[in-house]
C-alpha positions as CSV (number, residue, x, y, z in Angstrom):
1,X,-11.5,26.2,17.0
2,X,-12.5,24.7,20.2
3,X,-14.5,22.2,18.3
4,X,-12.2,20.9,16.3
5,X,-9.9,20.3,19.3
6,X,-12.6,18.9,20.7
7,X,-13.0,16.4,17.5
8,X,-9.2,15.5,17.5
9,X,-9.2,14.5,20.9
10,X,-12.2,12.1,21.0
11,X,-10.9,10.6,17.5
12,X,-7.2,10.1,19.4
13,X,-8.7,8.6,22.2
14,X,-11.2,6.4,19.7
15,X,-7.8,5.0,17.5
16,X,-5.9,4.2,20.7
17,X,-8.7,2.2,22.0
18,X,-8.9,0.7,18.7
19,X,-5.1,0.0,18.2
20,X,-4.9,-1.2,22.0
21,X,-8.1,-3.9,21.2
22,X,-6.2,-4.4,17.9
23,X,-2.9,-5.3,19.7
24,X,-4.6,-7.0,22.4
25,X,-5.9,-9.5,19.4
26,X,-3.0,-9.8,18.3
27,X,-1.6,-11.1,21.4
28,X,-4.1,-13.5,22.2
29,X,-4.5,-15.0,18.4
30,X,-4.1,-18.6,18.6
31,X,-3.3,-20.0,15.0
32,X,-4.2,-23.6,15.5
33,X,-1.9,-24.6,13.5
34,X,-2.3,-28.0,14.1
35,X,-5.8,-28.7,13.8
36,X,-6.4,-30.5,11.0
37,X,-3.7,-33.3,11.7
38,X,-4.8,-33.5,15.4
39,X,-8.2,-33.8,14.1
40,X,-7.7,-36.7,11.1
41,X,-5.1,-38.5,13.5
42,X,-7.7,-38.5,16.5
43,X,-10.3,-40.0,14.2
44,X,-8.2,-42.7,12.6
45,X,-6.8,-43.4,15.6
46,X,-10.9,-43.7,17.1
47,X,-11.6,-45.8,14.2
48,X,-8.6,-48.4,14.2
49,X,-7.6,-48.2,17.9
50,X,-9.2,-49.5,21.3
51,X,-6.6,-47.3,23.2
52,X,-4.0,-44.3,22.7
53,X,-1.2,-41.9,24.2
54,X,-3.0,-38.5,23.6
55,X,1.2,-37.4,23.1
56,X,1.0,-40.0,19.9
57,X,-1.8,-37.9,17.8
58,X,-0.8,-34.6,18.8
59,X,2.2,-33.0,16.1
60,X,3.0,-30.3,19.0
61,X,4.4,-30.3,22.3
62,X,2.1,-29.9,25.5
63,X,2.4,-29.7,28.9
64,X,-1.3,-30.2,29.7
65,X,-4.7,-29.9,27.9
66,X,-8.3,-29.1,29.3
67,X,-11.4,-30.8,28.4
68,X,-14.1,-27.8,28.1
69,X,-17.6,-29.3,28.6
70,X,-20.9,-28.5,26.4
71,X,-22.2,-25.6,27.7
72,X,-19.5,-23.8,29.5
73,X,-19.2,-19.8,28.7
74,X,-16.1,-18.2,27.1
75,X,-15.3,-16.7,30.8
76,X,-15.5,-19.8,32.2
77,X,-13.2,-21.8,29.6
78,X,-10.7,-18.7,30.3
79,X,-10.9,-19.2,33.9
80,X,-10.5,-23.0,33.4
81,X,-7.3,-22.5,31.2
82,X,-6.3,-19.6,33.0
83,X,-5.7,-17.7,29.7
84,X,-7.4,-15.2,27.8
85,X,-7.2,-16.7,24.1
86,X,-9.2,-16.3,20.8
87,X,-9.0,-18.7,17.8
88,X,-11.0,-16.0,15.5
89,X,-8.7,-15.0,12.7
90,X,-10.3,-11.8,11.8
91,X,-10.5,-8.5,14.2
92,X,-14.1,-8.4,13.4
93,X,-14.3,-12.0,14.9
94,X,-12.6,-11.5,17.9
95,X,-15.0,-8.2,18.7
96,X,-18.0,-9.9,17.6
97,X,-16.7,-12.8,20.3
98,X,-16.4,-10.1,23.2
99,X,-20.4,-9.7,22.7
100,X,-23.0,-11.8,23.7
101,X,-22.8,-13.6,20.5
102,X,-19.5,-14.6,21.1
103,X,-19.6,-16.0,24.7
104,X,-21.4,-19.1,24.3
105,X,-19.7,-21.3,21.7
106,X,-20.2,-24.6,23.5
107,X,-24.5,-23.7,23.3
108,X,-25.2,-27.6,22.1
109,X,-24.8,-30.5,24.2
110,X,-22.7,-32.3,20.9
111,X,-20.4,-29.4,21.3
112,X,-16.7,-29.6,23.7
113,X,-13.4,-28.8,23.4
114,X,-9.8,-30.1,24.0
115,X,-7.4,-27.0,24.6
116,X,-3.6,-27.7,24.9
117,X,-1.0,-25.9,27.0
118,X,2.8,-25.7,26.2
119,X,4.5,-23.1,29.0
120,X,1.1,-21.4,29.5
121,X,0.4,-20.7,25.9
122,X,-2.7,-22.3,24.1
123,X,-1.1,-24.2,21.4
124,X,-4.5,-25.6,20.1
125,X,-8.0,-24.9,20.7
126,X,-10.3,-27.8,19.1
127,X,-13.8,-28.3,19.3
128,X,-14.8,-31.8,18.5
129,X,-18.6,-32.7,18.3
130,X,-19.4,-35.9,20.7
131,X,-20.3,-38.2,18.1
132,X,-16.6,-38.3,16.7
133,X,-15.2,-38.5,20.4
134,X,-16.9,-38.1,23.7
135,X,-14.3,-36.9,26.4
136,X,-16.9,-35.6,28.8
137,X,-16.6,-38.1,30.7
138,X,-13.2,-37.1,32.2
139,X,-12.5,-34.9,34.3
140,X,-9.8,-33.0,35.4
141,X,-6.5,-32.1,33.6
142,X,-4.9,-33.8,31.2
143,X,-0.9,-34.4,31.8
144,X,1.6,-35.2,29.2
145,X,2.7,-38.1,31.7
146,X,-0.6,-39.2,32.2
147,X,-2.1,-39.0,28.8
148,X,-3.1,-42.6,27.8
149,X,-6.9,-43.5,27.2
150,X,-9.3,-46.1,26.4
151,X,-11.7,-46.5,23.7
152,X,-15.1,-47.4,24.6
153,X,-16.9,-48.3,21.4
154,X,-19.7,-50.3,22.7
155,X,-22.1,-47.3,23.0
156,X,-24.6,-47.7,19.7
157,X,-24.0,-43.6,19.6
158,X,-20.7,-42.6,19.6
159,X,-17.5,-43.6,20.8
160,X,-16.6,-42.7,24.4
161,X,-12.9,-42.1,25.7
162,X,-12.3,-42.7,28.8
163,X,-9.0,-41.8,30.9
164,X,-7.0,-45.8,31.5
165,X,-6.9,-46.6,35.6
């Protein structure tokens, strides 16, 4: 009898750390919503443009937006943002991400991310490869004030954006 009490109690205390991960998903889910549009407008806009307001491609409202360089860790984007976030759409996805496997997305030099803010909540999380548009070469935060860039299309390798002065 004492086993089986035993039994219940560790499978309680197994489903409410599960339903409390589960919930904590939940919470954090970012549904990019807007990626594909951000994405096609950002590369017609690359390909036609010499310049643009970041506020013209973007089909959301933002406050601010962080440029995530090749390399940097999951904990270190979250420190970065300030925010705990995922963009996995499956449970299994988000766990996997809290492993080792999961923490180092950014593992190529092509690889970086733009990840935009409205009232503290991520609103998109994109990574864009280098060769479609290199942002890594500004720093700092991005402002919906201050949010209009240059196209530098003279490198042979991929076009660089660059923050206007």
């Amino acid at each position: 009898m004492k086993k089986k009490k035993l039994l219940l109690m560790i499978f309680l205390i197994i489903s409410l750390l599960i339903l409390s991960s589960y919930m904590n998903f939940r919470m954090m889910k970012v549904n990019n919503l807007y990626l594909n549009e951000f994405k096609d407008k950002l590369i017609t806009t690359i390909q036609e443009d010499t310049s643009f307001h970041m506020k013209d491609l973007t089909p959301f409202d933002w406050d601010k937006a962080f440029i995530i360089y090749p390399y940097t860790s999951k904990t270190e984007m979250q420190k970065i943002v300030g925010k705990e976030w995922t963009t996995h759409n499956t449970y299994i996805g988000y766990l996997i991400e809290k492993t080792y496997f999961g923490e180092h997305p950014l593992d190529d030099d092509i690889f970086h991310k733009l990840v935009f803010v409205k009232d503290e909540e991520i609103i998109l999380d994109i990574t864009i490869q280098r060769i479609m548009a290199d942002f890594t070469g500004i720093e700092g935060v991005i402002y919906f004030e201050d949010d209009f860039f240059i196209i530098d299309k003279m490198e042979d390798r991929y076009p660089i954006i660059l923050r206007h002065k």
